[in-house]
N, C-alpha and C positions, 0 to 999 in steps of 0.2 A: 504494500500500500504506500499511494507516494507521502512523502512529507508537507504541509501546510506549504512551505516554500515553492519545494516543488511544482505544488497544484498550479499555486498562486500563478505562476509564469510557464505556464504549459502554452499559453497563447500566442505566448512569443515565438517561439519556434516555426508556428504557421506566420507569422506577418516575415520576421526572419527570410524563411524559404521563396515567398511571396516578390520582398523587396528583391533579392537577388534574381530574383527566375527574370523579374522585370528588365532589369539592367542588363541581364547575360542577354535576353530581347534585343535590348536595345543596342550593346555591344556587337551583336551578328550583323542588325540592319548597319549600324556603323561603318563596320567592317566592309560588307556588300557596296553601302555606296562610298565608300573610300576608293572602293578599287575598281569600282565604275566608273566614278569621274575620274582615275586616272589615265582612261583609253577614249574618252572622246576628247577629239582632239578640233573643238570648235576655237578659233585661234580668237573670237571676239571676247572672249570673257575666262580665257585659261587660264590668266595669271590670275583672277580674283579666286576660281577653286582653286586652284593651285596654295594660294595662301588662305585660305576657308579651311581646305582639306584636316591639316595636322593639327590647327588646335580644336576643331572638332571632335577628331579622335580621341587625345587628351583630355579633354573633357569627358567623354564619356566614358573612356579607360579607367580615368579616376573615379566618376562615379559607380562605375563596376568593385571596383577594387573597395572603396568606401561603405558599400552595399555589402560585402561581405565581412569584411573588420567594422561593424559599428564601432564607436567608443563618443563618450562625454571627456572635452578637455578637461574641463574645468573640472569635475569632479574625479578624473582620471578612471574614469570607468570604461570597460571595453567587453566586448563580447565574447571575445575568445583572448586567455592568457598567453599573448605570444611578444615576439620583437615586431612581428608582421601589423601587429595591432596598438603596435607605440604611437604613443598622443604624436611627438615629436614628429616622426615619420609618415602619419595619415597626415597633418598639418603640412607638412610638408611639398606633398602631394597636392594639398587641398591648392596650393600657391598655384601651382602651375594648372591647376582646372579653372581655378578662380582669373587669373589674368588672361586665359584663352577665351574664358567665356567672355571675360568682358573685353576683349581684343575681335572675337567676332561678330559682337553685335556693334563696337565702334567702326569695324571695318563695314560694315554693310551699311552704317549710317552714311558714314565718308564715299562711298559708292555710289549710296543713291542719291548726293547730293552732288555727285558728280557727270550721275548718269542722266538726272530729271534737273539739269539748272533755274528752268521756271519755278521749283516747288521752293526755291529760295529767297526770301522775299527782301525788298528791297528797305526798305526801314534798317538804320544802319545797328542798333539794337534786337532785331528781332536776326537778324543774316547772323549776327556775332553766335549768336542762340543756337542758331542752324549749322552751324558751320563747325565750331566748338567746343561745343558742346560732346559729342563723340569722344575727344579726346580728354574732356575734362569728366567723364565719366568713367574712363579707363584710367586717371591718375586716382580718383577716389575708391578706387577698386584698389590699387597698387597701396596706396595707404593706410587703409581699409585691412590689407594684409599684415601690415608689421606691426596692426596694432593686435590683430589676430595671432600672431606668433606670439609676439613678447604676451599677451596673456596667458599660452599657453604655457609659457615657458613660468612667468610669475606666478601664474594664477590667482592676476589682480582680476577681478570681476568688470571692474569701468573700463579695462580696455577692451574688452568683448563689446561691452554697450559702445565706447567708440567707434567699435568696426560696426557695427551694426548700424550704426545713425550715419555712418561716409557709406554704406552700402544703401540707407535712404536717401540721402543725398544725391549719390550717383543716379540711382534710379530718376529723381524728381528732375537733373537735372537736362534727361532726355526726353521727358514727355513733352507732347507736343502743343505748342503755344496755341 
């Protein structure tokens, strides 16, 4: 008969299997269109997949990889007892999914402000907005990160909250006017 604890967390094991089965999904389709778009060879827009392509991957690599080592920094909790499951080293990790992801949505911003020049308006404050903004969302991402390590590493709680509020920030500062 299992233990009160035991019981307690029997759920987990199905959300567990669940998250991952999604990610390993998602890591196949990944994969599939990684290595699709590297054979069409439409020369008008190669180099944007070209550079789409890898921190796409990265991104979702890490979140594969994340999806199987859960852990809480902060409280240094993780789901399986390993090195593989070290705060330090999923944080680690996390840098380079975190700056990809927000490297691909700044790039696609700068793209399509490249590709659609009319969508840019002309008011020399609102173009600044348009224009800028991409890349000022990708530094508060970058930011955003060291505040998120050095928490981990301290396990001061306000630098969590600082990344959290430059990760609001970032977000706020792409939506659209």
């Amino acid at each position: 008969m299992p233990t009160v604890i035991e019981a307690t967390w029997t759920w987990a094991w199905t959300w567990w299997g669940t998250l991952v089965a999604i990610n390993a999904i998602n890591l196949i389709i990944c994969i599939f269109l990684f290595l699709h778009s590297a054979k069409d060879h439409n020369p008008v827009d190669a180099g944007y997949r070209r550079l789409m392509r890898i921190p796409g991957l990265i991104f979702i690599a890490v979140a594969f990889y994340r999806s199987i080592f859960v852990s809480s920094y902060l409280d240094q909790l993780a789901w399986f007892n390993s090195l593989l499951n070290s705060s330090l080293l999923i944080r680690t990790l996390a840098i380079f999914a975190e700056l990809s992801f927000a490297g691909l949505i700044a790039k696609s911003l700068l793209c399509m402000n490249e590709d659609v020049p009319e969508l840019i308006p002309t008011n020399k404050f609102l173009n600044f907005l348009q224009t800028k903004t991409p890349s000022i969302f990708f530094f508060c991402i970058l930011i955003a990160n060291i505040f998120a390590t050095g928490a981990t590493i301290t396990k001061i709680d306000v630098l969590f909250a600082i990344e959290e509020s430059l990760w609001g920030l970032a977000f706020l500062s792409i939506v659209p006017c």
